[in-house]
C-alpha positions as CSV (number, residue, x, y, z in Angstrom):
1,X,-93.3,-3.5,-84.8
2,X,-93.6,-4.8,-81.5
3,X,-90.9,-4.6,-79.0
4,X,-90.1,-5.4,-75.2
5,X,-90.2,-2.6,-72.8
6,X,-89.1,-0.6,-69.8
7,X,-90.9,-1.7,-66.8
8,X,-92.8,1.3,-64.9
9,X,-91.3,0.6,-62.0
10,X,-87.7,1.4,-63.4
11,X,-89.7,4.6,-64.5
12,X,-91.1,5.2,-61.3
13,X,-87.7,4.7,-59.3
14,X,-85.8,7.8,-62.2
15,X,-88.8,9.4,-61.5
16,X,-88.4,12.2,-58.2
17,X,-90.1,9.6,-56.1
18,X,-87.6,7.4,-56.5
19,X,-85.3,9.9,-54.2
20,X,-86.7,7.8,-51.0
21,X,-84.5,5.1,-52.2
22,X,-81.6,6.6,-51.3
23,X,-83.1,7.4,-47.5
24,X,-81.9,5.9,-43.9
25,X,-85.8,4.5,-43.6
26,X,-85.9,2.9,-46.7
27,X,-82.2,1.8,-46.3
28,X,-83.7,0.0,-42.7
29,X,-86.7,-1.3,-44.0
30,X,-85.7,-3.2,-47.0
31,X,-82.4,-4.7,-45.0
32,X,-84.9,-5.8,-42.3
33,X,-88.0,-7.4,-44.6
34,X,-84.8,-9.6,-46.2
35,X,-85.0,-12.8,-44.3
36,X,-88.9,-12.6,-45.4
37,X,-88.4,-11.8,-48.8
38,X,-85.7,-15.1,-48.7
39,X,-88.2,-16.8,-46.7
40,X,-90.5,-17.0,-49.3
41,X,-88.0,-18.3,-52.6
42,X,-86.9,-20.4,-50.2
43,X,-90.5,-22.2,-49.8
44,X,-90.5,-21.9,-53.3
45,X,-87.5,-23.6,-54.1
46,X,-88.4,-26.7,-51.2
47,X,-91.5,-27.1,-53.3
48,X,-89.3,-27.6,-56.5
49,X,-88.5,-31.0,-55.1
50,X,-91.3,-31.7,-52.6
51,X,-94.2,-31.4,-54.7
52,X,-95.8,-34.6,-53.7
53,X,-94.5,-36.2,-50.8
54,X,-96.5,-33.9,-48.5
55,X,-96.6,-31.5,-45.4
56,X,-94.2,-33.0,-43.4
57,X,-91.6,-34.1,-46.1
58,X,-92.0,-30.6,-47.9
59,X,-91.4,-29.2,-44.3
60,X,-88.2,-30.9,-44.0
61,X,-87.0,-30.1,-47.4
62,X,-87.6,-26.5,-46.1
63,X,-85.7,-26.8,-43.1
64,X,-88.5,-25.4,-41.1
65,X,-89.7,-27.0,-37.8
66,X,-92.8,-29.3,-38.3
67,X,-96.4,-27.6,-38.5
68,X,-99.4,-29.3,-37.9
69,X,-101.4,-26.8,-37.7
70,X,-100.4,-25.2,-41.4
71,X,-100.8,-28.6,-43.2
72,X,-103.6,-28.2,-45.5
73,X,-102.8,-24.5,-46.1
74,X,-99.4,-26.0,-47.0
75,X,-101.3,-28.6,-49.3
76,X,-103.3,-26.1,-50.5
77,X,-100.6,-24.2,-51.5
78,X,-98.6,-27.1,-53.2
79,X,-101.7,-27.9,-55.3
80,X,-101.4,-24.1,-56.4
81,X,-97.8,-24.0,-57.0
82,X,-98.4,-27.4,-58.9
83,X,-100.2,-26.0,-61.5
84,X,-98.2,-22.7,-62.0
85,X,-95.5,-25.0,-62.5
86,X,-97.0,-26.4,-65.2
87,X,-97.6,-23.3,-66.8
88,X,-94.1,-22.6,-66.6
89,X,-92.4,-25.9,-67.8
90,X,-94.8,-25.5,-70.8
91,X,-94.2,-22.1,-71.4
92,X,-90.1,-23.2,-71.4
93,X,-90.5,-25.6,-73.5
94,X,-92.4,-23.0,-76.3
95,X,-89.8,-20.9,-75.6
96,X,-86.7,-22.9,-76.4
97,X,-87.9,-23.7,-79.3
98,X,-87.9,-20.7,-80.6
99,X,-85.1,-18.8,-79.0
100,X,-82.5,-22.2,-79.3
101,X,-84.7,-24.8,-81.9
102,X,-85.4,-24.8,-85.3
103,X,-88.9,-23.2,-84.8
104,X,-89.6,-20.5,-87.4
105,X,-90.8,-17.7,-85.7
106,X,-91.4,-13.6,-87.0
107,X,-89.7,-11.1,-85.3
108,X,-93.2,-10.1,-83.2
109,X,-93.8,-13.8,-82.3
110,X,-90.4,-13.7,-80.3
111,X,-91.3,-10.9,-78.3
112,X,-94.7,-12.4,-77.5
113,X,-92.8,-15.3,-76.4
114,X,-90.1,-13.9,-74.4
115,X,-92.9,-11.5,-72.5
116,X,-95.1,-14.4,-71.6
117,X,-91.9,-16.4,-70.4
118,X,-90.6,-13.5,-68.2
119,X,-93.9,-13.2,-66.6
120,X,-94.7,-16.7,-65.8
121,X,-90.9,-17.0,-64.6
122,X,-91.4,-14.7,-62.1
123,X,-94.8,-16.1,-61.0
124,X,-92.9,-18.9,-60.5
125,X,-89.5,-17.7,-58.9
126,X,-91.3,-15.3,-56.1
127,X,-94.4,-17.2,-55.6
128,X,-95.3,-14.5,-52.7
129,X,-98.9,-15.3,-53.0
130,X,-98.8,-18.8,-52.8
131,X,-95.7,-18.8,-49.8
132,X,-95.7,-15.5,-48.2
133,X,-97.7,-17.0,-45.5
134,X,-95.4,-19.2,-44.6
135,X,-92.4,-16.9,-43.3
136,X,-95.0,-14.8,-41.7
137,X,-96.3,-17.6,-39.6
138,X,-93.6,-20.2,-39.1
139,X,-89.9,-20.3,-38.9
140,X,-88.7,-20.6,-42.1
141,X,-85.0,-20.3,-42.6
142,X,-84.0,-17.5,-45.3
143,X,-80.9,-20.2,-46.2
144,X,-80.9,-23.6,-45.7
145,X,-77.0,-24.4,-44.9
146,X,-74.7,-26.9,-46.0
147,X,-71.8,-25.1,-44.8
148,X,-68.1,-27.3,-44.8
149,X,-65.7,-27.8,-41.9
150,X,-62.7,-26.1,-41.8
151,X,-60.7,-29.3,-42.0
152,X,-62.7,-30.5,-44.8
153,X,-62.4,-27.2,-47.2
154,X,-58.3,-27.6,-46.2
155,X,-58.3,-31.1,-47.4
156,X,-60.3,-30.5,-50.6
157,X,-58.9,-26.9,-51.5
158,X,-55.2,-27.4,-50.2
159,X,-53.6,-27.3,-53.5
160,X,-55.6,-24.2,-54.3
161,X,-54.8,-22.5,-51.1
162,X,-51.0,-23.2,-52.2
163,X,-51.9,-22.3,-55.5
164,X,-54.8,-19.8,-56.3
165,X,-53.5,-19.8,-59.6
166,X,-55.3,-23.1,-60.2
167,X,-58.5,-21.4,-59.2
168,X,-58.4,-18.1,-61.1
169,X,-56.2,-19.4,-63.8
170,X,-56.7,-21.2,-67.1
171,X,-55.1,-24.8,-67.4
172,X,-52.0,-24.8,-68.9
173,X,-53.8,-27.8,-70.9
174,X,-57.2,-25.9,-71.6
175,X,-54.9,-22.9,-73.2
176,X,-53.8,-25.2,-75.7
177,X,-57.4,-26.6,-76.2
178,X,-60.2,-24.6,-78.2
179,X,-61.9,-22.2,-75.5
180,X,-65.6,-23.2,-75.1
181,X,-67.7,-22.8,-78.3
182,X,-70.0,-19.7,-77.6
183,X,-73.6,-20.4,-79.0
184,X,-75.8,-17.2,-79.8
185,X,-79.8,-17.5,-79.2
186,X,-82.2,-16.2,-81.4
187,X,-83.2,-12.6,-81.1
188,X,-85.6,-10.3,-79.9
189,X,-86.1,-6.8,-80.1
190,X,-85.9,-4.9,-76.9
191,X,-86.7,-0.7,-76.5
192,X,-84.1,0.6,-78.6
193,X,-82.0,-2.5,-78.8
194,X,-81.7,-6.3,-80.1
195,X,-81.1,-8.9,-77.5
196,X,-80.0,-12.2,-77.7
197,X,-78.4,-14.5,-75.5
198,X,-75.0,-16.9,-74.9
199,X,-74.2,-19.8,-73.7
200,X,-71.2,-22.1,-73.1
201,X,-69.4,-24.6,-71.0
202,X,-68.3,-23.3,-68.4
203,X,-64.6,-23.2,-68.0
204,X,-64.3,-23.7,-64.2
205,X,-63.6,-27.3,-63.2
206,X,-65.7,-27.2,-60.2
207,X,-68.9,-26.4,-62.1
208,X,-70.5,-28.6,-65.0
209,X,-72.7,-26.5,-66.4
210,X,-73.4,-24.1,-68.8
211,X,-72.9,-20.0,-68.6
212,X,-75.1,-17.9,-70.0
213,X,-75.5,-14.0,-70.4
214,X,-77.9,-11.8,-72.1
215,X,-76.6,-9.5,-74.9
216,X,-77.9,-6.4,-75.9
217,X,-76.6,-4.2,-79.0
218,X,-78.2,-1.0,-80.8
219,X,-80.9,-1.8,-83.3
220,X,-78.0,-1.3,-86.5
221,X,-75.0,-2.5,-84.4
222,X,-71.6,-1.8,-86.1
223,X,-68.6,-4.1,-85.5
224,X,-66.9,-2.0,-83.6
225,X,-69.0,-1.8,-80.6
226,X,-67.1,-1.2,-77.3
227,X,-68.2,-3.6,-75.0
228,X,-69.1,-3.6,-71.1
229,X,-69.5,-7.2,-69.0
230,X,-71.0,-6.3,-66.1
231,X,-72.5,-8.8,-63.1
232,X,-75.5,-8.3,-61.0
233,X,-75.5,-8.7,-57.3
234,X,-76.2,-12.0,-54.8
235,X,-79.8,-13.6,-54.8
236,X,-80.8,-11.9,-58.4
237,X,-82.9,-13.9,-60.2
238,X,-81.7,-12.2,-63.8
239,X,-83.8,-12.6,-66.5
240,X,-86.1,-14.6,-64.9
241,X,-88.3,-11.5,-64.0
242,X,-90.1,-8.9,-65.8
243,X,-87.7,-5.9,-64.1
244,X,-84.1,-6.5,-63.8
245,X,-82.3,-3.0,-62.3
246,X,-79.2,-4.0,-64.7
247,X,-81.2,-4.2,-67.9
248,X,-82.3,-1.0,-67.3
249,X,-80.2,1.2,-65.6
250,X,-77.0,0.0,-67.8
251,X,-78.1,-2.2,-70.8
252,X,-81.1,-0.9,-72.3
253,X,-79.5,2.8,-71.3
254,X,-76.1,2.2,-73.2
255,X,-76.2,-0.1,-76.1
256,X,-79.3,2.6,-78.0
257,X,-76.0,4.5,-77.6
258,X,-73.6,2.6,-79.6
259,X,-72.5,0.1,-77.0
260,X,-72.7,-3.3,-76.5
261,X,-73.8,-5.0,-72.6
262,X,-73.3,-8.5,-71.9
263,X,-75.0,-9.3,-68.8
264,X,-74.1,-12.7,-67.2
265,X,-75.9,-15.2,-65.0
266,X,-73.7,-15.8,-61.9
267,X,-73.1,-19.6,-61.6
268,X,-76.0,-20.5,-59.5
269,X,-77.8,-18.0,-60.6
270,X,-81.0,-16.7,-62.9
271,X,-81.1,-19.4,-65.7
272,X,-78.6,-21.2,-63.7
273,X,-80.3,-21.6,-60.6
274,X,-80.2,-25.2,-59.3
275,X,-83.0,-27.6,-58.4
276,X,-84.1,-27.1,-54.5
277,X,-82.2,-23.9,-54.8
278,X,-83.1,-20.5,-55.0
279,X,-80.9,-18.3,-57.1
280,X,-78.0,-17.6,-55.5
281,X,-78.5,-19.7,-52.6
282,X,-75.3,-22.4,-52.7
283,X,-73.3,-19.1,-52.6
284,X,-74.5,-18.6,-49.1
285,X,-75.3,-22.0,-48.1
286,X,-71.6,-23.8,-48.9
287,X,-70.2,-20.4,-47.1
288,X,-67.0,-19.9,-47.5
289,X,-66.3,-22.6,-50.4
290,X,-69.8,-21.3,-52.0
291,X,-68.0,-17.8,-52.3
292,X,-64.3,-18.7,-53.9
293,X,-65.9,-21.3,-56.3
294,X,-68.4,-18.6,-57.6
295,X,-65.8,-15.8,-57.8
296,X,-63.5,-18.0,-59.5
297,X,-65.9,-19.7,-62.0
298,X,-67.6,-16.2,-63.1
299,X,-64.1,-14.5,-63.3
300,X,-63.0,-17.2,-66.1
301,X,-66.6,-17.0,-67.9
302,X,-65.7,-13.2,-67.8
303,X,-62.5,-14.3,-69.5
304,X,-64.4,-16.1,-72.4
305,X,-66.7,-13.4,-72.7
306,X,-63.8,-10.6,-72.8
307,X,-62.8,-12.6,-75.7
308,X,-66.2,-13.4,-77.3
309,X,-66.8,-9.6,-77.4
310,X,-63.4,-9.4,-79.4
311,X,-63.5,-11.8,-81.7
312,X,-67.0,-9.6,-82.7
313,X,-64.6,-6.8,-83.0
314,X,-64.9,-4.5,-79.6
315,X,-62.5,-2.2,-79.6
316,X,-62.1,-2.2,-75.9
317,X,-63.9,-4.3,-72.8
318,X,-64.7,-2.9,-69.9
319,X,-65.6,-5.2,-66.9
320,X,-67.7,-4.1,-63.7
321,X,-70.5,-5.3,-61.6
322,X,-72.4,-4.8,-58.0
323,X,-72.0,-6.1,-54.7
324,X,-70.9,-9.4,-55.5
325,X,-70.7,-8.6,-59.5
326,X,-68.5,-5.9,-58.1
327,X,-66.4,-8.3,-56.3
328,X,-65.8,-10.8,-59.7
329,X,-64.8,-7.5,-61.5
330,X,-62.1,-7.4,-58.5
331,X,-61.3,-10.9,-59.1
332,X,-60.7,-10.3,-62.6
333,X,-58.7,-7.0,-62.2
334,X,-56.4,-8.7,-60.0
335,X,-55.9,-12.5,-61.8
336,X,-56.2,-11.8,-65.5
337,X,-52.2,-11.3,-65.7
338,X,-51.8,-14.6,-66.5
339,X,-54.7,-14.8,-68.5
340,X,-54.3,-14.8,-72.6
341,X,-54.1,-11.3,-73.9
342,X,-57.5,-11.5,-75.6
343,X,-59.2,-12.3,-72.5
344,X,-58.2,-9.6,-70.3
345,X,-60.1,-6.3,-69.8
346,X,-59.4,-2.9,-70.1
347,X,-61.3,-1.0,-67.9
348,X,-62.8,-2.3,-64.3
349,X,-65.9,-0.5,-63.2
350,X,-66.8,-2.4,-59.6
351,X,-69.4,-0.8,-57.4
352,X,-70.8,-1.6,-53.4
353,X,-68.5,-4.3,-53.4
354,X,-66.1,-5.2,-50.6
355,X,-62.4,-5.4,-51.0
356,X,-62.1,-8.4,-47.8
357,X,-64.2,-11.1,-48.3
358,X,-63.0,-13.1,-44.6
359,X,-63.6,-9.7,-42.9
360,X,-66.9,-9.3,-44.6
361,X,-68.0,-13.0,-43.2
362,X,-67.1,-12.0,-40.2
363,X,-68.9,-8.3,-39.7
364,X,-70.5,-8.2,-42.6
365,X,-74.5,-6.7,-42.4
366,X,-75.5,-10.0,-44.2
367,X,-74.0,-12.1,-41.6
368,X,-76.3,-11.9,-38.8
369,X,-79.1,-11.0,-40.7
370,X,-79.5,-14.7,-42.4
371,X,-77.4,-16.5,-39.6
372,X,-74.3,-17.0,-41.8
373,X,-72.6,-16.5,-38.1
374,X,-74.4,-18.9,-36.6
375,X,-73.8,-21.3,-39.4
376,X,-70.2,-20.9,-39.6
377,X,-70.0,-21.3,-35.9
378,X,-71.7,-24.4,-35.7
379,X,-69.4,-25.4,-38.5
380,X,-66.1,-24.5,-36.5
381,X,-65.1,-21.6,-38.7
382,X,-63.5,-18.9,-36.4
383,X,-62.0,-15.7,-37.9
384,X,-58.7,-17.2,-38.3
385,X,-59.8,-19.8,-40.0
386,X,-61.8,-17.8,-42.5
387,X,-58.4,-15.4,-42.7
388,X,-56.3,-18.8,-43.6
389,X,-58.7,-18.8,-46.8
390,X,-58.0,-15.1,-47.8
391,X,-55.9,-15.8,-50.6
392,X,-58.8,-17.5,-52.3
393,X,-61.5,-15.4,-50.8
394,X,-60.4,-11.9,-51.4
395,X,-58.8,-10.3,-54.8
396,X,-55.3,-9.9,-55.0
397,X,-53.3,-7.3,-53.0
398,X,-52.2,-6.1,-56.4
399,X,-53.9,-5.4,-59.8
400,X,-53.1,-6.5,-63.3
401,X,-54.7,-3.9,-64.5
402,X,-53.3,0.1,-63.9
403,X,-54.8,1.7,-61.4
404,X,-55.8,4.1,-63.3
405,X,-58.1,2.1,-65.3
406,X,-59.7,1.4,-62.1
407,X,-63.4,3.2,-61.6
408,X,-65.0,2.2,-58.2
409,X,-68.5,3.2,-56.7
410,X,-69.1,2.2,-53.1
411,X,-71.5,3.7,-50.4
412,X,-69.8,5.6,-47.2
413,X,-72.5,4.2,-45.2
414,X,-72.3,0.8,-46.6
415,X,-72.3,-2.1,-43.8
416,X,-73.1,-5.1,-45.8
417,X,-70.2,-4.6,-48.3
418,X,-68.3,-2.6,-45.9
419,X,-66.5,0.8,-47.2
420,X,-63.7,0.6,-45.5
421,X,-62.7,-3.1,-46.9
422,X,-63.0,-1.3,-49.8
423,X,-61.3,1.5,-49.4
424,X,-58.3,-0.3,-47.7
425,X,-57.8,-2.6,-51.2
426,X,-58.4,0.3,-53.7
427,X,-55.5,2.2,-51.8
428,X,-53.3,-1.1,-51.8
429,X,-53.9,-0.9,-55.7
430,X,-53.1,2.4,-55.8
431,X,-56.3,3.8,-57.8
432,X,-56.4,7.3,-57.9
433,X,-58.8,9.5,-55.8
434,X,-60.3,11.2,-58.9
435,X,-61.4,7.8,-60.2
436,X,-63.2,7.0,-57.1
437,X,-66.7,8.0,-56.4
438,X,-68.2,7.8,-53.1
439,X,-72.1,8.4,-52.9
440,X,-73.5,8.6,-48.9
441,X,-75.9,6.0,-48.4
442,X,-75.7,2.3,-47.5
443,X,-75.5,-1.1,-50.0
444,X,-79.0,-0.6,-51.4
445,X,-78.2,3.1,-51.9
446,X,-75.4,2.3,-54.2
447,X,-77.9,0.4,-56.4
448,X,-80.4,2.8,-56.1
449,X,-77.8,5.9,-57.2
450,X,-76.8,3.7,-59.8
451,X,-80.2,3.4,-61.0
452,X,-80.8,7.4,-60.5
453,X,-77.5,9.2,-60.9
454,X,-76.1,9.5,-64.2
455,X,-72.7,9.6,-63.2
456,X,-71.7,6.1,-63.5
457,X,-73.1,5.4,-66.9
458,X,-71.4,9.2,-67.6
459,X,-67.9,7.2,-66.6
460,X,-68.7,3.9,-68.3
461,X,-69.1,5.9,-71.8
462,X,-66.0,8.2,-71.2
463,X,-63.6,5.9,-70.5
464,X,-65.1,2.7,-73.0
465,X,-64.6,5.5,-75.7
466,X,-61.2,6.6,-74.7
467,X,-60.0,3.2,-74.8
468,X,-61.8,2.3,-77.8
469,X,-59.8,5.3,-79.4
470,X,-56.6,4.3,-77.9
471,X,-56.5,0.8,-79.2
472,X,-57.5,1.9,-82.8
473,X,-54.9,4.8,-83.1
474,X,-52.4,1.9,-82.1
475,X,-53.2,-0.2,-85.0
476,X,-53.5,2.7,-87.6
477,X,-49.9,3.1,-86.2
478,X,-48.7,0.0,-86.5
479,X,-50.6,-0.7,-89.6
């Protein structure tokens, strides 16, 4: 029977070749073709709502200077992305009705359906052949800011800055209310695997709509599977394109194995992405409100999906992520306290993440590279200003999990999620050294070790399986 499958270029990048990865060239090159690569999505997602209204508007839309001169190239291009926006919407709509309607559809029909989406998805979400001239000839900003005043943010987050609990927390009012009703897709079979997907309200206040996450199990999936949540990094576009380094690298490598994944779409993100938007972009953009509203929502969908996975009897729950997925795997280490039993993890597993958000703003390698300085400058924000919105910003000082059911990866040579903010919370925590693994390279070394060294999935399996034995020796006890 048919089935999805690995993407040669996940093959390629385990393959020896994949070594440059790790490198000081490649680590300069890919942080330096960045504001290009945002460049183009960016286009992309101007288009989204300029279609027709012509150079000029569609420039504006943008946020690039005007153009004269790249007018009908620009028209050219609309008329081009036009049509592969057809193809998309079309291909959507097919989809849904087979994943989410009442279509009747065979096992091999799905996975015709799901391929054909993922590749006209990603025609559509990096359009580098329709756009990529754009960046390369014009200014054309890699974000397009709509970034608050200080004074503002205090007036609209002042109960929160009292408060974070009221971010990070769960309502006393919503505790006694049914959680959000988890809907499961239709599913499809993937190499080794059988993936599905969720969805559900979200449960954050400041978001109002749904979160979804991608699922993947063994082929005959017991009850008992232990389960890991784990978040993908800023600007990923998810499942929206045919290679997705976290479907590969842990989902499609550990659930063959007798584990269950549950990959989420950040809010904002993937199949989340708003109109005019590129994924991830209000994260950026709405700097620093964009950040604590993300970290907050995905931390309480991480909550409902914690408890999801134990209603469908996971043993134990493991929570991690990279870069910023390894920041919302902070966030939930440190808030979950408070959280109802059921919804807290057992094990975190956060990797190139930063442990101080504000600091990061302020030095981060991100920060000059898309003119988040410049944005938050012209916005008033000075560096204590952004340190007055720590508390919201940055996990907690202190974890509500042990320590020692704390497994970090960061990169020595890591600038954009710098090591030392790191380092400085995972000591305040207390997480012992041997849990710790430090690989030398920078932040796209940590993915690409994550991708080619063994060790972390080696960690994820010892310790999901330790606590999966743990928690079942304590019921035959208590039994």
């Amino acid at each position: 029977m048919d089935h999805l499958e690995t993407p040669a270029v996940h093959r390629l990048l385990t393959s020896p070749a994949g070594r440059l990865l790790t490198s000081r060239p490649f680590e300069a090159f890919k942080t330096r073709s960045l504001p290009r690569e945002f460049g183009v999505v960016r286009a992309r997602a101007a288009a989204d709502v300029a279609l027709s209204e012509g150079p000029e508007a569609y420039l504006r839309e943008v946020g690039s200077p005007p153009a004269p001169h790249l007018h009908d190239r620009i028209e050219r291009a609309l008329a081009q992305y036009a049509r592969l926006r057809g193809a998309y919407d079309e291909t959507m709509e097919r989809w849904d009705s087979v994943f989410w309607g009442d279509a009747e559809s065979t096992p091999d029909e799905r996975v015709a359906v799901e391929r054909e989406r993922r590749e006209v998805s990603e025609r559509r979400a990096k359009p580098t052949d329709i756009f990529g001239f754009l960046p390369k000839e014009h200014l054309v900003p890699p974000v397009k800011f709509e970034t608050p005043s200080p004074e503002d943010a205090r007036t609209r987050w002042h109960h929160e800055l009292a408060e974070p609990e009221r971010l990070y927390g769960f309502a006393e009012s919503s505790a006694a209310e049914e959680f959000p009703r988890v809907e499961r897709s239709a599913t499809v079979r993937g190499p080794g695997t059988v993936e599905y997907l969720l969805r559900f309200r979200s449960p954050s206040p400041h978001l109002s709509d749904r979160a979804t996450a991608r699922v993947y199990e063994p082929v005959d999936a017991a009850d008992d599977l232990p389960t890991l949540v784990f978040h993908s990094g800023w600007g990923m576009f998810d499942d929206q394109l045919t290679y997705w380094p976290e479907e590969e690298y842990v989902a499609r490598a550990l659930a063959p194995e007798g584990y269950r994944v549950v990959l989420p779409d950040a809010p904002w993100h993937g199949r989340r992405e708003l109109l005019g938007r590129y994924s991830g972009e209000p994260y950026i953009a709405r700097a620093p409100v964009g950040l604590f509203t993300l970290y907050s929502a995905a931390a309480l969908e991480t909550a409902v999906l914690t408890d999801w996975a134990r209603t469908e009897g996971a043993p134990a729950v493991g929570v991690g992520g990279v870069s910023l997925g390894g920041t919302v795997a902070l966030h939930v280490g440190g808030r979950c306290g408070d959280w109802p039993e059921s919804m807290r993890p057992d094990l975190l597993f956060p990797a190139g993440m930063p442990g101080a958000i504000d600091q990061t703003l302020l030095a981060g390698g991100l920060t000059k590279l898309l003119d988040i300085d410049a944005a938050l400058d012209g916005a008033g924000w000075t560096g204590e200003a952004l340190h007055e919105f720590a508390p919201l910003l940055n996990p907690p000082k202190d974890p509500c999990l042990a320590p020692e059911r704390v497994f970090p990866f960061v990169g020595t040579r890591d600038e954009m999620a710098p090591a030392s903010t790191a380092r400085a919370l995972l000591d305040e925590w207390g997480v012992p050294r041997p849990n710790r693994r430090e690989w030398d390279c920078g932040h796209f070394g940590v993915l690409a070790n994550l991708i080619r060294d063994e060790s972390f999935r080696t960690t994820v399996r010892r310790e999901l399986d330790a606590a999966a034995r743990n928690r079942r020796n304590r019921k035959s006890v208590t039994a």
